[in-house]
C-alpha positions as CSV (number, residue, x, y, z in Angstrom):
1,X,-33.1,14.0,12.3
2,X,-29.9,15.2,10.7
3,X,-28.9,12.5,7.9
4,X,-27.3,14.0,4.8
5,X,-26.2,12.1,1.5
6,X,-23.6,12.9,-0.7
7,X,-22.9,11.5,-4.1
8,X,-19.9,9.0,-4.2
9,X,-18.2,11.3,-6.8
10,X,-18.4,13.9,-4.0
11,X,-17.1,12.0,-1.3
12,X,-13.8,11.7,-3.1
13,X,-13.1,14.9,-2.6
14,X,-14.4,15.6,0.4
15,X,-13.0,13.1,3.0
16,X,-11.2,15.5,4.8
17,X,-14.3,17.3,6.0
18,X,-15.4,15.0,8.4
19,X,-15.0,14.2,12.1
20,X,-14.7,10.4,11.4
21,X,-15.4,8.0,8.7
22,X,-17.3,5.2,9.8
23,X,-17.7,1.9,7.7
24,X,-20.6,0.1,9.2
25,X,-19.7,-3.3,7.2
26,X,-18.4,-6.7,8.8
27,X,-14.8,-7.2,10.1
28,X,-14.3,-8.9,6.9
29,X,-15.5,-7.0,4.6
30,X,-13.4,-4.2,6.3
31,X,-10.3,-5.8,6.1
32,X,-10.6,-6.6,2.3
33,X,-10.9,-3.0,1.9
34,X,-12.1,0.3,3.1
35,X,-12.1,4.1,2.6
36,X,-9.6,6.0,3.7
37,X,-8.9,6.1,7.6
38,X,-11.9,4.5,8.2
39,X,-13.4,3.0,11.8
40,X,-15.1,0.2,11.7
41,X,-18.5,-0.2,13.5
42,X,-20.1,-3.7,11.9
43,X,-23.7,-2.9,12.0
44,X,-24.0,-6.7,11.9
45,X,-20.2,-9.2,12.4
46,X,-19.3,-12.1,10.1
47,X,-21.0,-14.3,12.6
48,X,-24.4,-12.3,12.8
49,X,-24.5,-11.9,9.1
50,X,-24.2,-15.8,8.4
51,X,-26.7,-16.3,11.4
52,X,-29.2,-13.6,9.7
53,X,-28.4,-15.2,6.0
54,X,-29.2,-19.0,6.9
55,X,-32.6,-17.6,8.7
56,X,-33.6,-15.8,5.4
57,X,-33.3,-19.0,3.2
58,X,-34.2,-21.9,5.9
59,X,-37.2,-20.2,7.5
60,X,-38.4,-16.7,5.5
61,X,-37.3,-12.7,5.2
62,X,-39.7,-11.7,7.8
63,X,-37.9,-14.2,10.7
64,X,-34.3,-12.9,9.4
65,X,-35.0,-9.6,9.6
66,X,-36.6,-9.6,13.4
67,X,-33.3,-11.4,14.1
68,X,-31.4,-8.7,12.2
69,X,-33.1,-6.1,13.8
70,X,-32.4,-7.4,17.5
71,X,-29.0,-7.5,16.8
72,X,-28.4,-4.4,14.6
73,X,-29.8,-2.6,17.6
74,X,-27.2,-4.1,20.1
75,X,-24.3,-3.8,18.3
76,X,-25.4,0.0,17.2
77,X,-26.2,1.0,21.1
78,X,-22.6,-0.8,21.8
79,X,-20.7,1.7,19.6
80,X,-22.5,4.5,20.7
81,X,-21.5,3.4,24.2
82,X,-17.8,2.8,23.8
83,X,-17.2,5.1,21.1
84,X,-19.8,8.1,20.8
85,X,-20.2,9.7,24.4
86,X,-17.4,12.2,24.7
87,X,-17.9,13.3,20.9
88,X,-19.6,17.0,21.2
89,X,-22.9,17.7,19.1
90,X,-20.4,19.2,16.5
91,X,-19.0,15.8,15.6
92,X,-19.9,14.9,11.7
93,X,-19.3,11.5,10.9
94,X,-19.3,10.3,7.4
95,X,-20.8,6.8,7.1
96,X,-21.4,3.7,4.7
97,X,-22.1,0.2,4.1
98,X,-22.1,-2.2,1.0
99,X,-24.8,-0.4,-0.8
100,X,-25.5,2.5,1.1
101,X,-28.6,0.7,2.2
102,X,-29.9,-1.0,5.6
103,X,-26.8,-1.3,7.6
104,X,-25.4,2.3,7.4
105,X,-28.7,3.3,7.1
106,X,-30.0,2.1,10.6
107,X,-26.6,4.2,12.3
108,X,-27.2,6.7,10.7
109,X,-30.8,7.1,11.2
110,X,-29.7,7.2,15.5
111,X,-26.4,9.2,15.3
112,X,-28.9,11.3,13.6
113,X,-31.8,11.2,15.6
114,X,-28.9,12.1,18.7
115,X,-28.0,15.1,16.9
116,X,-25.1,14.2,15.4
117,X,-25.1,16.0,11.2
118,X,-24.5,12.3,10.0
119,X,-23.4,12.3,5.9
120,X,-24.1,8.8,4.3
121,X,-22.5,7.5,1.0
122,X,-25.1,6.9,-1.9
123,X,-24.9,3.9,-3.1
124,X,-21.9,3.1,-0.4
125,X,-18.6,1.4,-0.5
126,X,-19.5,0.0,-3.9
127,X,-20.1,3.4,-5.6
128,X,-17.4,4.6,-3.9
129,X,-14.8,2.1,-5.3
130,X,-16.3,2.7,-8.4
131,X,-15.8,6.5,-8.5
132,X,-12.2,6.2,-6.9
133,X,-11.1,3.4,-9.7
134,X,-12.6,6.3,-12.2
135,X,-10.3,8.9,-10.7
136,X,-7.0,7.0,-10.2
137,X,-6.2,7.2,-13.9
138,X,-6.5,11.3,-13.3
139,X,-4.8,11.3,-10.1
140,X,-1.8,9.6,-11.3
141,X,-2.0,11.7,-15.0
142,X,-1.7,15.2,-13.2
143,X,1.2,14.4,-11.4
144,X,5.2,14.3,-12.8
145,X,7.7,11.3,-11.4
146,X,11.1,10.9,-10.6
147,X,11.8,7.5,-10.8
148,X,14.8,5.8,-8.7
149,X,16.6,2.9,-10.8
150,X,19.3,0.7,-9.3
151,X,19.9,-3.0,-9.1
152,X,18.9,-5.2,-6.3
153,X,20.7,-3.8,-2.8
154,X,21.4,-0.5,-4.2
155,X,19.6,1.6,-1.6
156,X,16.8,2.6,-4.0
157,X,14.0,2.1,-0.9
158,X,16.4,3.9,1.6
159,X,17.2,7.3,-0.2
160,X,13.2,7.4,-1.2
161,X,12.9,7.5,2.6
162,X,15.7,9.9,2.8
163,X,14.1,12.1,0.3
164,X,11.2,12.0,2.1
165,X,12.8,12.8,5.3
166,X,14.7,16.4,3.5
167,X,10.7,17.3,2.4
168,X,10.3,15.2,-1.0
169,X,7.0,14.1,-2.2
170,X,7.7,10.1,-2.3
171,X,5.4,7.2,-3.5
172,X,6.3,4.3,-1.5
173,X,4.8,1.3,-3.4
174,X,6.6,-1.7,-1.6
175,X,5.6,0.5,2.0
176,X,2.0,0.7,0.6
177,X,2.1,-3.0,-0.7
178,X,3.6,-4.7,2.6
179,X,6.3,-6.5,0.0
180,X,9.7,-5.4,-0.9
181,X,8.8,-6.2,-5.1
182,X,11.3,-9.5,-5.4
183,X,10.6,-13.3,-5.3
184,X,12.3,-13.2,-1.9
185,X,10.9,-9.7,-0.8
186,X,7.8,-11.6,1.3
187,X,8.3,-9.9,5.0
188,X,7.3,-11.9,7.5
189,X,4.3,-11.0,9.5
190,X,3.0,-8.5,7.4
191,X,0.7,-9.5,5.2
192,X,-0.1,-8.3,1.9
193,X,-3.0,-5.6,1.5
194,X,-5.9,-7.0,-1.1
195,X,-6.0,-5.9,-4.6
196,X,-8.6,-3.5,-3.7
197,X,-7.1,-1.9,-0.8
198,X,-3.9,-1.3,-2.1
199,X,-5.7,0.4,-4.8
200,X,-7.2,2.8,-2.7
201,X,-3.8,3.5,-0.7
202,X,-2.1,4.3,-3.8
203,X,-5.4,6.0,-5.2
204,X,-4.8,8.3,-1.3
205,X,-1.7,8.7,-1.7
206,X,-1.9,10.2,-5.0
207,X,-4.4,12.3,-3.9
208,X,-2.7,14.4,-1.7
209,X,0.4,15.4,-3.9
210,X,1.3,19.0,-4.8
211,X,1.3,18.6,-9.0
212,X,4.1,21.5,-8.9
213,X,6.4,19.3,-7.2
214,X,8.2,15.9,-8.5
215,X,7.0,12.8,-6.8
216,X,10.1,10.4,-6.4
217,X,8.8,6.7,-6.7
218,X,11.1,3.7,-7.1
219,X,11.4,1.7,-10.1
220,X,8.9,-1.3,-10.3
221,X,7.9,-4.0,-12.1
222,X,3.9,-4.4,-12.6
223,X,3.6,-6.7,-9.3
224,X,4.2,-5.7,-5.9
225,X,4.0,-8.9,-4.6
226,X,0.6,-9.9,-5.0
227,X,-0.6,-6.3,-5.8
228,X,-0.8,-5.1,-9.2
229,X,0.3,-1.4,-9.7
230,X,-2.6,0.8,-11.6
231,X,-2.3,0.8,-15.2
232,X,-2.1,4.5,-15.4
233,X,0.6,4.8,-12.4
234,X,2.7,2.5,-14.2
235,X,2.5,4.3,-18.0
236,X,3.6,7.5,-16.0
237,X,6.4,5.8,-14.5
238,X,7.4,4.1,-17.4
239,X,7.9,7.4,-19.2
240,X,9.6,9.6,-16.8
241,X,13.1,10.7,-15.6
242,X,15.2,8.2,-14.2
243,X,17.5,8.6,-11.0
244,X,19.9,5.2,-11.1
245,X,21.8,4.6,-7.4
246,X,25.3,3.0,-8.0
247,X,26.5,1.3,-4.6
248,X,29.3,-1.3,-4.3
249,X,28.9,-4.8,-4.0
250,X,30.2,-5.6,-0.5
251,X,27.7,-2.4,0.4
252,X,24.9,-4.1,-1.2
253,X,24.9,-7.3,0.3
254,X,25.4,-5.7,3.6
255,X,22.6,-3.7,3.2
256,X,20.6,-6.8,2.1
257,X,21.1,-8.4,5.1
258,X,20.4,-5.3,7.2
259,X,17.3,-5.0,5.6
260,X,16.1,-8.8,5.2
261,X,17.6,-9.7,9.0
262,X,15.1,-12.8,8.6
263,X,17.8,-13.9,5.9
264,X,19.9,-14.9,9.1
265,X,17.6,-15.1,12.0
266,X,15.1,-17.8,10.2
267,X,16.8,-19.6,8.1
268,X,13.8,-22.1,7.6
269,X,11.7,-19.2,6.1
270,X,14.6,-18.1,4.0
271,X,14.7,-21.6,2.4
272,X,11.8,-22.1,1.8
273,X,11.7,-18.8,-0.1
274,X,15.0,-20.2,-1.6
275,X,12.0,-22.8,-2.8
276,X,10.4,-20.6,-5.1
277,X,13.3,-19.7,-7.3
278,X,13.6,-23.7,-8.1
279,X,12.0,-23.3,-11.7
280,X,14.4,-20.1,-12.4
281,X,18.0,-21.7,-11.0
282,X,17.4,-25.5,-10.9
283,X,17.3,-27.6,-7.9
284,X,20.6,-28.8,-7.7
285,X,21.7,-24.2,-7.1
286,X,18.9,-24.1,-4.6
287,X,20.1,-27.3,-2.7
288,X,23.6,-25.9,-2.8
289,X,22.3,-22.1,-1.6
290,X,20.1,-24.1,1.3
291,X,22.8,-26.4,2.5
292,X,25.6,-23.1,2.8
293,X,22.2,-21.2,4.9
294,X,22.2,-24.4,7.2
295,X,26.2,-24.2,7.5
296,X,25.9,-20.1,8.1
297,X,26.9,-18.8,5.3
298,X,24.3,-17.0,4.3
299,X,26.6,-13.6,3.4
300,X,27.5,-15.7,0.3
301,X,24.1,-17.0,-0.5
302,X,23.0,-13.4,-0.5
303,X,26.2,-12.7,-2.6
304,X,25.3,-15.2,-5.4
305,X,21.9,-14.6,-5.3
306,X,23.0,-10.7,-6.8
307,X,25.4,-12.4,-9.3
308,X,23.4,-15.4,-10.6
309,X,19.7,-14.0,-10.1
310,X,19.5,-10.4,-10.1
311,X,22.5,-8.8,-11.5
312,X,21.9,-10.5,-15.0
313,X,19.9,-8.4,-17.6
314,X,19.2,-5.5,-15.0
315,X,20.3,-3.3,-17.4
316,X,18.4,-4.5,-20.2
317,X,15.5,-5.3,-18.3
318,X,15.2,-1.7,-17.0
319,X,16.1,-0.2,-20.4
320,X,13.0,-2.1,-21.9
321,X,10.1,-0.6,-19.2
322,X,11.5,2.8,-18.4
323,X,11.9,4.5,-21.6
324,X,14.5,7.2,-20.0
325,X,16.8,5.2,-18.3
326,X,19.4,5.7,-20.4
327,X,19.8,9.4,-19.3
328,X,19.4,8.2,-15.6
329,X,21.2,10.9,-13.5
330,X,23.7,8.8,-11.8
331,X,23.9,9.1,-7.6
332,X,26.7,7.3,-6.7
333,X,26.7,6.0,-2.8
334,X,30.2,5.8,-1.4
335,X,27.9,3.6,1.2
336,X,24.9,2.8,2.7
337,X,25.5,4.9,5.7
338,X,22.1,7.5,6.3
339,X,24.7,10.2,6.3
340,X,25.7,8.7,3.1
341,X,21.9,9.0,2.0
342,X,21.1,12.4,3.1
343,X,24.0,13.7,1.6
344,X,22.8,12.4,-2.0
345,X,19.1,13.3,-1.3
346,X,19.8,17.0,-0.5
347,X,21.9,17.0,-3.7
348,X,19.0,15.4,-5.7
349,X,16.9,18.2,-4.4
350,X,19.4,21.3,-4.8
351,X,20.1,20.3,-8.4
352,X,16.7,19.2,-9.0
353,X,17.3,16.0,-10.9
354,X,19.3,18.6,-13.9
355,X,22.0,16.6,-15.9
356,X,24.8,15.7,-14.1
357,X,26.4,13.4,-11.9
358,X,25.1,13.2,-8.4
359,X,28.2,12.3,-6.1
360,X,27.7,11.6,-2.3
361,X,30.9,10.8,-0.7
């Protein structure tokens, strides 16, 4: 039998060593959060596992784990089957369950017994959670931020992408958090990771950073949506150099309905995101801004929604969480055009965020 385990700490560094990582967990448990790049290959499903529980307290251990067993031993011969045959005897799959206990341990004991060098997680997903959560604060400490500033529609998400494109290190938080970081920046159809998960993207992400060179990042809040940014992540940001994106007001709401197209195409879900600013801007605005989305005017909904809800106190607001902001480096946009974009990230990069005025015509 060829079954190795590794320490969780270890793990963390060693991902990339192995042919596959394989979580042998539930479906559900799997989608609430995983390691990173992991397969899934549920030793027993959210079905088995509820039939296997109510057998353990209605009858005893012994008939629940006979059950268990049987069905273990399917679903294990059924992943070998459809996903094991072509892998050659070099393969070295890295696998784990809740605990590092029965679950993981049952694949790994055949992927083993077949040959395979299997690696198993001590103490599995748990103690690896537990070990990344210990190594974020690290990851994000070694690392040095450039962080892009700009009011709502300013391209802030665009020339991060552009920077990325002309060879930038970028930390894309609202990509990592399925949310664009507004009340209205929901996006239909993608829903948002778990706490946990997004956690370990941004804990991967960090990860694999060169610490000599600047990671851009735009300027958030503490929520991403639904997901919290890491304490540590955040303190870094907070205290960095500030890039601040000037683009004109007719550009900006262009771009803002570019990038939200649902804004026009379903105006019932734009309402009803309209819905959630009621306590901020008063029922009788929101009525107004809902009846002129039903008439389809929604360009000056999207215009008064940057004069009345985000304009106000940008400054200020920005001024009080990003200590630097005041010495932003301006890059002014002409427009929102990707020429427009490249342009300003390949000047970002050739002057290398040094005072001065950043000018993309």
């Amino acid at each position: 039998m060829s079954v190795h385990p590794i320490a969780a700490a270890d793990a963390l560094t060693r991902l990339h060593e192995f042919s596959a990582v394989i979580d042998a967990r539930s479906e559900s448990e799997y989608a609430l959060d995983r390691l990173p790049g992991a397969i899934n290959w549920p030793s027993l499903n959210d079905e088995q596992r509820a039939r296997v529980g109510t057998l353990y307290k209605q009858v005893n251990p012994f008939e629940a784990r006979k059950l268990g067993a049987a069905l273990v031993a399917r679903n294990i011969a059924a992943h070998i089957e459809r996903e094991a045959m072509d892998k050659p005897k070099s393969w070295q799959p890295l696998v784990y369950c809740w605990r590092g206990g029965q679950r993981s341990g049952a694949l790994s004991l055949v992927l083993g017994q077949i040959g395979f060098r299997v690696t198993i997680i001590e103490g599995g997903y748990k103690a690896f959670r537990n070990a990344m959560l210990a190594d974020l604060p690290a990851q994000a400490r070694r690392l040095h931020y450039r962080v892009v500033c700009g009011p709502t529609g300013s391209g802030k998400t665009r020339l991060l992408h552009a920077l990325q494109g002309a060879g930038a290190q970028v930390l894309d938080l609202e990509g990592l958090a399925h949310h664009r970081a507004s009340v209205l920046g929901l996006i239909p159809g993608q829903p948002q990771p778990s706490q946990k998960q997004f956690e370990m993207r941004v804990w991967n992400a960090l990860r694999h950073f060169d610490a000599e060179r600047p990671v851009y990042v735009e300027a958030e809040s503490k929520k991403v949506g639904n997901c919290t940014v890491p304490d540590a992540l955040m303190d870094m940001m907070r205290a960095s150099p500030c890039l601040r994106v000037d683009l004109s007001d007719d550009e900006r709401v262009a771009l803002l309905l570019e990038d939200y197209p649902f804004f026009v195409t379903d105006a019932d879900f734009f309402c009803r995101r309209l819905d959630t600013l009621v306590t901020l801007r008063g029922r009788a605005v929101i009525s107004e801004w809902k009846a002129l989305v039903a008439a389809g005017q929604t360009e000056a909904v999207v215009r008064d929604l940057l004069a009345v809800h985000y304009d106000p106190g940008y400054d200020t607001s920005t001024r009080r969480n990003f200590a630097r902001f005041d010495q932003a480096v301006p890059v002014v946009l002409a427009n929102r055009s990707p020429q427009t974009l490249a342009a300003a990230s390949a000047a970002i990069l050739r002057l290398e965020l040094e005072d001065g005025v950043t000018t993309a015509a």
